[in-house]
C-alpha positions as CSV (number, residue, x, y, z in Angstrom):
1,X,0.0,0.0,0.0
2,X,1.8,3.4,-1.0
3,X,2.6,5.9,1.9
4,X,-1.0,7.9,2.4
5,X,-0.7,10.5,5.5
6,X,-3.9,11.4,6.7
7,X,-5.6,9.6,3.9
8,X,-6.6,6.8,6.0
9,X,-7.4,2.8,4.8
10,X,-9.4,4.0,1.0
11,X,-5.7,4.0,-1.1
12,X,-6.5,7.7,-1.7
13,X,-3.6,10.3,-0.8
14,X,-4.8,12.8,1.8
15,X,-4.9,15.3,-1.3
16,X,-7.7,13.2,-3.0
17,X,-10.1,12.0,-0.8
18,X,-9.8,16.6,0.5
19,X,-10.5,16.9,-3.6
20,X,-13.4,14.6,-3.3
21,X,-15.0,16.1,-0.3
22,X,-15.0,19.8,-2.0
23,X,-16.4,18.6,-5.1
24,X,-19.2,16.8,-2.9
25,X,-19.8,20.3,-0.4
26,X,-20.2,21.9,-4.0
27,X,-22.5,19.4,-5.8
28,X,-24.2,19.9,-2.4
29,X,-24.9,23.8,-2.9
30,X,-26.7,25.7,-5.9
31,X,-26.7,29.5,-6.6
32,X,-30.3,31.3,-5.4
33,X,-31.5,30.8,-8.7
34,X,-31.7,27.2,-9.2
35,X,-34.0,27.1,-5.9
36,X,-37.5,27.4,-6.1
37,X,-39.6,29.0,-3.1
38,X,-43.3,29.1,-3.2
39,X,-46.1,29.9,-2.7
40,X,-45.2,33.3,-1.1
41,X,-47.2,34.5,0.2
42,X,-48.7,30.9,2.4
43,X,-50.2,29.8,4.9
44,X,-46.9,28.3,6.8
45,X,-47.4,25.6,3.9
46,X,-44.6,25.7,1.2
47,X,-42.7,24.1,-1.4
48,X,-38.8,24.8,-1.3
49,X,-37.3,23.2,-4.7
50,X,-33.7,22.7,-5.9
51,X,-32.8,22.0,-9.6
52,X,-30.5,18.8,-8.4
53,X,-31.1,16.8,-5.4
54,X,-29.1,18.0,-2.3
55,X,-28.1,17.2,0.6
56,X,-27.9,18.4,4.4
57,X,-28.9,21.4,3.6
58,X,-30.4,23.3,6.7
59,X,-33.4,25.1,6.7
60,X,-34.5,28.4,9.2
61,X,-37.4,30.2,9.8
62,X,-36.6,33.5,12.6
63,X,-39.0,36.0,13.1
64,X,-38.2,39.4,12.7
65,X,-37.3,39.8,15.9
66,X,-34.7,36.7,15.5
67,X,-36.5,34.0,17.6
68,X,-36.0,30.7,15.3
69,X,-39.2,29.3,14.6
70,X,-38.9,26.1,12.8
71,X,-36.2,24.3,11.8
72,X,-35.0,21.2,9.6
73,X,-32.7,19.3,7.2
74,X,-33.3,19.0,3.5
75,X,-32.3,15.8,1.5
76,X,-34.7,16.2,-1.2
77,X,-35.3,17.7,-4.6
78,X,-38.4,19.1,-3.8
79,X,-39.3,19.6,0.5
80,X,-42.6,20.6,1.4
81,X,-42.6,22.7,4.1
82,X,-46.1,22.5,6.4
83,X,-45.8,24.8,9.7
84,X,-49.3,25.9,9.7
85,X,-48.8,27.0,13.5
86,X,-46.8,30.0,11.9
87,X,-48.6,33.3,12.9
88,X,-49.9,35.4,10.4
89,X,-46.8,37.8,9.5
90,X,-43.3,38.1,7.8
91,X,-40.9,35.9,8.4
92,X,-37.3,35.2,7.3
93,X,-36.4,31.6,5.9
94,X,-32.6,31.1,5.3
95,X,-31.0,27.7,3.8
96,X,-27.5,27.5,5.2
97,X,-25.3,24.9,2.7
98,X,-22.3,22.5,4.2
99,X,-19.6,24.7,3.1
100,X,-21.0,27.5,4.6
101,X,-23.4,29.5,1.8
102,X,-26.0,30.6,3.1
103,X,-29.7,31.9,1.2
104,X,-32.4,33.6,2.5
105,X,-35.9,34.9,1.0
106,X,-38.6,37.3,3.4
107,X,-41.7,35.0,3.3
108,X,-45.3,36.5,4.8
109,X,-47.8,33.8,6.3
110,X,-51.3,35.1,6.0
């Protein structure tokens, strides 16, 4: 087996598998316009929707006071989002990606 510090039992130098893990984190994350938010405004029921399946990807909802409301992990193409014990009001919903992007849209409950 050829020398492999830090790279662990997989045969891959350390330099590899670190090469493998970026390109995952940015498979992982998409720019703002390849996700699809609606309907906005809702009734704390929504569709969040990313052009490519992702992963981890962390989903907030703060009040505008910044109190976090709801929170959860996406895994899916398309996550529907049902919090109907939102009050009526604005709200801000932010998606925070494993390598540290972050999105966020104002969304109003009525």
């Amino acid at each position: 087996m050829p020398y492999n510090p830090g790279g662990g039992n997989s045969g891959k130098t350390a330099f590899e598998e670190e090469q493998e893990q970026i390109q995952e984190i940015t498979k992982t994350c998409l720019n703002k316009e390849q996700i699809s938010v609606y309907p906005i405004p809702n009734s704390g029921t929504f569709t969040i929707k990313f052009e490519t399946v992702t992963e981890n990807i962390d989903l907030y909802i703060y009040s505008l006071d910044g109190k976090t409301v709801y929170q959860t992990q996406l895994n899916e193409k398309e996550n529907t989002i049902n919090n109907t014990n939102l009050a009526v009001g604005k709200y801000v919903m932010a998606l925070y990606c494993p390598n540290g992007q972050y999105f966020d849209w104002t969304i109003s409950v009525e």
